[in-house]
Structures are given as structure tokens and as C-alpha cells.
C-alpha positions in Angstrom: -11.1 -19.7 -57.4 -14.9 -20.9 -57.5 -17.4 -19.3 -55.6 -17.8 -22.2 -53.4 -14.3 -22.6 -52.8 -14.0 -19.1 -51.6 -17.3 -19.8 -48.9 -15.1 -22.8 -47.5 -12.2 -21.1 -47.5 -10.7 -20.8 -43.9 -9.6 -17.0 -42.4 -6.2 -16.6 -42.2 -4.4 -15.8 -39.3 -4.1 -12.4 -40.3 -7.7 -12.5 -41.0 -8.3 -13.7 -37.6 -5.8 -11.1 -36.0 -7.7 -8.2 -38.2 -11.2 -9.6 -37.0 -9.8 -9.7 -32.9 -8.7 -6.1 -33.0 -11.9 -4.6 -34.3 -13.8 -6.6 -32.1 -11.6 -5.2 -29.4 -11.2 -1.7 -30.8 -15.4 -1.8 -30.1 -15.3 -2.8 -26.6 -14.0 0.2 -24.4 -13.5 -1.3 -21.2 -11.9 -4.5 -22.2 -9.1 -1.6 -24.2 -9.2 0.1 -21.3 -8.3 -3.4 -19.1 -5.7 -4.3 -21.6 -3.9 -0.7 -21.6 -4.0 -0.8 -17.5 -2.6 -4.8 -17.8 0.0 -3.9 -20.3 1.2 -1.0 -18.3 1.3 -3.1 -15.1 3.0 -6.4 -17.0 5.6 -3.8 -18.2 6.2 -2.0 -14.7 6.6 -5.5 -13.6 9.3 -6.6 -16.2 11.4 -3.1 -16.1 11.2 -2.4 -12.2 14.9 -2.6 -12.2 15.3 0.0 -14.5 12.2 2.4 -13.7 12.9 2.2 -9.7 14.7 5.6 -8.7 16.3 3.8 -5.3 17.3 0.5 -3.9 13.5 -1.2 -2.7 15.6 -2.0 0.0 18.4 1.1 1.4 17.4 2.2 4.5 17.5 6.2 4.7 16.5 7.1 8.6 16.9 10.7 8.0 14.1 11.1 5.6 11.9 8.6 7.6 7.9 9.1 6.1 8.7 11.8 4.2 5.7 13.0 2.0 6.0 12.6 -1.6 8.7 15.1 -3.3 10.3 15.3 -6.2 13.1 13.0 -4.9 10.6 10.7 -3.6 7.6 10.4 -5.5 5.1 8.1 -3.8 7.6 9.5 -0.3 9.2 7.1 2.1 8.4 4.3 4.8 9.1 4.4 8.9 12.7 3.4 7.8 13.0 5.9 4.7 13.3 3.2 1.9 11.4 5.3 -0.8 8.1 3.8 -1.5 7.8 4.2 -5.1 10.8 1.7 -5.7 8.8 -0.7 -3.4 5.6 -0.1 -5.2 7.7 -1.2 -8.7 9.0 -4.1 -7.0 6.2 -5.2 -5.4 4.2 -6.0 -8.5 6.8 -8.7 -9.4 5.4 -10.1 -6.3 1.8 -9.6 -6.3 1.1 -10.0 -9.7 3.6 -12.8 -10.6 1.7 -14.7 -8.0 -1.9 -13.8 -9.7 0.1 -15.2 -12.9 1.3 -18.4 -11.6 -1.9 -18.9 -9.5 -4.1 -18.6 -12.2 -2.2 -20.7 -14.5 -0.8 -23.4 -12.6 -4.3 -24.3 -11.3 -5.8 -23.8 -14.5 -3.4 -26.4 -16.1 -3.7 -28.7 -13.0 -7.4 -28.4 -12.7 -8.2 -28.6 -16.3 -6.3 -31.8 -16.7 -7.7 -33.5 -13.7 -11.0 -32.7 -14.6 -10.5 -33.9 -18.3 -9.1 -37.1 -17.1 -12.1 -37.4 -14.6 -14.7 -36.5 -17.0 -13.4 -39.0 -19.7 -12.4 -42.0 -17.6 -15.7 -41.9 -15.0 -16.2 -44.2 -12.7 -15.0 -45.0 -9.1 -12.3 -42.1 -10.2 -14.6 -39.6 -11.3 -16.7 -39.9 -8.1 -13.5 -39.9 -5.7 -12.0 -36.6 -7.6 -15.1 -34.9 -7.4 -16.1 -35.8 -3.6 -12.6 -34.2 -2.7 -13.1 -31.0 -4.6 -16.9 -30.9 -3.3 -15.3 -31.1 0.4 -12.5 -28.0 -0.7 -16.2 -26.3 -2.0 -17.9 -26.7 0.7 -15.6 -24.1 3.1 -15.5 -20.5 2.2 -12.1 -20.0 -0.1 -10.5 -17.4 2.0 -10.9 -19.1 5.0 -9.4 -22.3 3.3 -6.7 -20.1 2.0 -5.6 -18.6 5.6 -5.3 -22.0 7.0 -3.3 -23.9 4.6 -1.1 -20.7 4.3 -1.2 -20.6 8.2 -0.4 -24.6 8.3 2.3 -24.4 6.1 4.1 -21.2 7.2 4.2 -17.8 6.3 6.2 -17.1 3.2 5.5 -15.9 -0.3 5.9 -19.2 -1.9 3.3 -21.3 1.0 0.6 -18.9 0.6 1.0 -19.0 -3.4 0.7 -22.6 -3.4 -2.5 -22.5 -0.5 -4.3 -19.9 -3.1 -3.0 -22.4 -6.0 -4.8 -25.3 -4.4 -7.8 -23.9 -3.4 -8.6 -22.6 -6.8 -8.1 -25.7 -8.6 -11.5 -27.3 -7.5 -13.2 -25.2 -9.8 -11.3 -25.6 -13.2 -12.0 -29.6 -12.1 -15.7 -28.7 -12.3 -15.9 -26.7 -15.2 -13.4 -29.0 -17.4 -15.6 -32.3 -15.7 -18.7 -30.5 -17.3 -16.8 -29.8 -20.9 -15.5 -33.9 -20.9 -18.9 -35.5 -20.2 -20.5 -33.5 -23.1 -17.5 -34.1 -25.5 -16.5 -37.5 -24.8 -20.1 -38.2 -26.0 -18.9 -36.9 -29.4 -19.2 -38.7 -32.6 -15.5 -38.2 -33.9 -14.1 -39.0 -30.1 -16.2 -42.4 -30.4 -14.7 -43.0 -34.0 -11.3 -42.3 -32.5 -12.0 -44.8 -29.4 -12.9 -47.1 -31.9 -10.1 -47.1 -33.3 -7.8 -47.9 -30.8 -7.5 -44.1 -29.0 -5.9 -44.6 -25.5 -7.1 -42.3 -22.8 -4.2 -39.7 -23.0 -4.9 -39.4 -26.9 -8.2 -38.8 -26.1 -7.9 -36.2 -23.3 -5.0 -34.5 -24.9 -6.1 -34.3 -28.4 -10.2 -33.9 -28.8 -11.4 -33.2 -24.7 -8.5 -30.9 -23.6 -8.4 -28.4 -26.7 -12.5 -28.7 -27.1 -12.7 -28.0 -23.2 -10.0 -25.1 -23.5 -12.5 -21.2 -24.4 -14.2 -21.9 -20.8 -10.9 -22.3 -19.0 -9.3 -19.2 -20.5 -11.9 -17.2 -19.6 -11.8 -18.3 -16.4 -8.3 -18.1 -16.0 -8.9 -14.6 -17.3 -11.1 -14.0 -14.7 -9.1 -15.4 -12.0 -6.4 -13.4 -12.1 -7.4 -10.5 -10.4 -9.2 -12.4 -7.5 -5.6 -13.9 -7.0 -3.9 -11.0 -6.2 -6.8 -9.8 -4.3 -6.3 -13.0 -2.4 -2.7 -13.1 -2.3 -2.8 -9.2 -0.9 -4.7 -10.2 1.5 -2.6 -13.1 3.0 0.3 -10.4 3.2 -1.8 -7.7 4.7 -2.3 -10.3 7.6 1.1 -11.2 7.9 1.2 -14.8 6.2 2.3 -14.1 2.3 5.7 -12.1 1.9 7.8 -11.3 4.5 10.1 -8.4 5.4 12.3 -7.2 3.6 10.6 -8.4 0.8 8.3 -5.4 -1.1 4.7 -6.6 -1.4 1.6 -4.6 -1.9 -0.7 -6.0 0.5 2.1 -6.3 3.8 2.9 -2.4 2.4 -0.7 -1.5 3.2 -0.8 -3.6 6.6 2.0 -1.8 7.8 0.9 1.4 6.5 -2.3 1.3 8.2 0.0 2.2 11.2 0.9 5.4 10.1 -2.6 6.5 8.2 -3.0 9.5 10.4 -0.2 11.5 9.8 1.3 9.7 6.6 -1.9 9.1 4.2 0.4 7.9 1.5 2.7 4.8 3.0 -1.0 2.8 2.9 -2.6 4.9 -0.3 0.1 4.3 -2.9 0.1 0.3 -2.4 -3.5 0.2 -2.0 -4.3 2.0 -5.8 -1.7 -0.3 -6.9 -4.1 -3.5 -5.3 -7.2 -1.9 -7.2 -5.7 -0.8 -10.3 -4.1 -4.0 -11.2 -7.3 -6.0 -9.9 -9.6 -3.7 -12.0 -7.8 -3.9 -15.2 -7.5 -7.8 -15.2 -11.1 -7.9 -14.5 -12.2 -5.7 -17.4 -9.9 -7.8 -19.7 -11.3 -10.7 -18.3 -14.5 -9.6 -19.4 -13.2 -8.9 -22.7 -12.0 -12.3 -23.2 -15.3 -14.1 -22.1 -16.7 -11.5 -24.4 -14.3 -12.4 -27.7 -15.2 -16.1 -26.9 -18.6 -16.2 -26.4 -20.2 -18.1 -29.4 -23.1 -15.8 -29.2 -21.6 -12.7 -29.5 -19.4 -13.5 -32.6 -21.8 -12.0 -35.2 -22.2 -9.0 -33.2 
């Protein structure tokens, strides 16, 4: 093979893969934020299995016990042991982070392709609406949908869900108006391209390094924000174990029984911290900049 056929060659996947690791093997905190959200995503998947009781068996007699050897996180003000909960409660809280962060990066990132690409009396309506959602502070957005539609798990996923979505329309409006002004998306309208081709197959995947990095990024704030709609009482309800209502109603008992609220809360900040500093990472990896570095 020629010399120049070997400079135009492109990397292999494996290539890639090899290249990825050592630029993550160089970055200590974004390994240390993919160990912590491996470790989390696997607690999540296996709670069944790892969980030493029933989340949900009511023991009276060994009501706030401290943590034992039988119990190692101990037990609530109705003795259900609190480690189990803990397990279980990170198929709440973080599968809400998950879908949050996803749903309203697919949601927003299309609408904002679409409004970027087709302009006009659309593009100014769709942004005037999210401008409005901008304009109030997100959490207290957040409390009143969840408030106005009822407190469950599933209302105040979908209030955080909506509320985020106004800034993936932003950021994928910005990445449209730059590449729809691209020479091989004019060729393609040109050539008879509708406006699905178009978004789908040059905008969308052109406009798609910012959104995961902001997906990336949005995860933890999600389950920061869906924490604390349960700690005030409008995300998960009881029975159901979730790591922000846990801490509410451990506040209760902080006194005398430090680890009913402690347990939950490291929980909160571990799993925030670790999607944060992989968030990083990611912005990191796909930064144009940095890729010689």
C-alpha cells in the first residue's frame, strides 16, 4: 500500500477504541466518574439480587436500629432495613436522571433541528415558547408543573423532562443555522432533499457532539432535581424507595438516628458527582481542540 494511501487511510474501529481508552486512561477524574457510574448503573440493574431484605417488610421490633451486621446502612421508623432501600432506590432516582436526560435530549434536539432548518414564522414561534420556559428559574418551573400535575414519580419525571428540553432546542437551533448553510446540505437541497432528509441525515448527526455532552452533563442535575421534588413530597410516594423522600423523612430522626438521612444523602452526592466528572470527560473526548493533546 502507497504511502499516500496509508495517510488517507481511515482508523479502524479498533483504532478508534485503542485511541478512546488512552485518552481516558490519561484523564483521572473522568476514570474516576466512569468507575463511580459503572458501580452505580450495576447497583441499579442487580438490586434484586444484592438487597439483603424485602425494600418493603416492615420489622417494628428493630425500628431505627443503627447499622449492624444484619443491617448495614440500619433500619427506618418502621424497621424496613435501609440498605435494601438505598439499592432500590437508585432504580428510581437514577432511572429518572436516565430517561430525563435522554428523552429531552431526543425531543429537544429534533425540535430544534427542525426549527433551525425550516426558519421562519416556525422558528420564531418555537423559540418565543422556550424563551418564556427560560425566562423562570427551572426549579421553580419544575415544582409547579409537578405540583399541577400531581405528586407521583412518573408527573415530576415528565415536569423535569419538559423543563429541560428548552435548552437542547437552543443549542441544536444554534448547530442547524450554521450547517444548513453548508455546501454539501445545499447540493443535497438541490437535488430534491426534503426537510426530514435533511434534518435526519446531515443537521441531526453534524448537530449530535454538543448534545451528548450535554446530555452527559445533565444527568446528574436530573437527579439532583428529581431528589429534590421527592424530598418535598411531590416525586415518589410511599412505599415506594427513593433517595431524596428517604432523606426528607430522615431529617426527622437526624438527632438520634444520623444514618436514616446520611445513607440516602451520600447516595444523592455520589451518584451526582460521578456523572458530573464523566460528563466532563465526555465534553473533554469531544472537544475538537483537545484531540491532539
Amino acid at each position: 500500500m502507497s504511502a499516500t494511501l496509508m495517510a488517507t487511510r481511515r482508523p479502524r474501529w479498533n483504532e478508534k477504541l485503542a485511541y478512546l481508552t488512552y485518552r481516558v486512561r490519561r484523564s483521572p477524574l473522568t476514570m474516576a466518574g466512569l468507575a463511580i457510574t459503572c458501580i452505580v448503573l450495576l447497583c441499579m440493574i442487580f438490586a434484586p439480587w444484592l438487597a439483603s431484605h424485602d425494600p418493603n417488610a416492615l420489622n417494628l421490633a428493630e425500628r431505627l436500629a443503627p447499622p449492624s451486621s444484619t443491617h448495614w446502612f440500619g433500619t427506618d421508623e418502621v424497621g424496613r432495613d435501609l440498605f435494601s432501600r438505598v439499592l432500590f432506590g437508585s432504580q428510581q432516582s437514577v432511572g429518572v436522571g436516565l430517561f430525563v436526560a435522554f428523552a429531552s435530549c431526543f425531543i429537544g434536539g429534533l425540535l430544534g433541528c427542525f426549527s433551525g432548518v425550516i426558519g421562519g414564522r416556525f422558528d420564531a414561534l418555537i423559540m418565543r415558547l422556550m424563551d418564556i420556559m427560560l425566562s423562570v428559574p427551572s426549579l421553580v418551573l419544575i415544582m409547579a408543573l409537578a405540583a399541577a400535575l400531581g405528586a407521583s414519580l412518573f408527573n415530576a419525571m415528565l415536569a423535569i423532562t419538559l423543563v429541560r428540553i428548552p435548552s437542547y432546542v437552543r443549542l441544536a437551533r444554534g448547530q442547524a443555522l450554521s450547517i444548513r448553510e453548508m455546501g454539501y446540505v445545499k447540493a443535497a437541497q438541490t437535488f430534491g432533499a426534503g426537510r426530514w432528509h435533511v434534518v435526519h441525515w446531515h443537521v441531526a448527526r453534524n448537530a449530535m457532539p454538543p448534545l451528548l455532552v450535554q446530555l452527559s452533563l445533565d444527568i446528574g442535575s436530573a437527579i439532583l432535581m428529581a431528589s429534590a421534588l421527592g424530598f418535598i413530597g411531590l416525586g415518589a410516594q410511599q412505599p415506594t424507595a427513593e433517595w431524596g423522600a428517604m432523606v426528607a423523612t430522615g431529617r426527622n430522626y437526624i438527632l438520634d438516628n444520623w444514618w436514616y438521612s446520611t445513607f440516602p444523602g451520600l447516595a444523592i452526592l455520589i451518584t451526582a458527582t460521578g456523572f458530573n466528572l464523566l460528563g466532563d470527560g465526555v465534553r473533554d473526548l469531544l472537544d475538537p481542540r483537545q484531540q491532539g493533546k
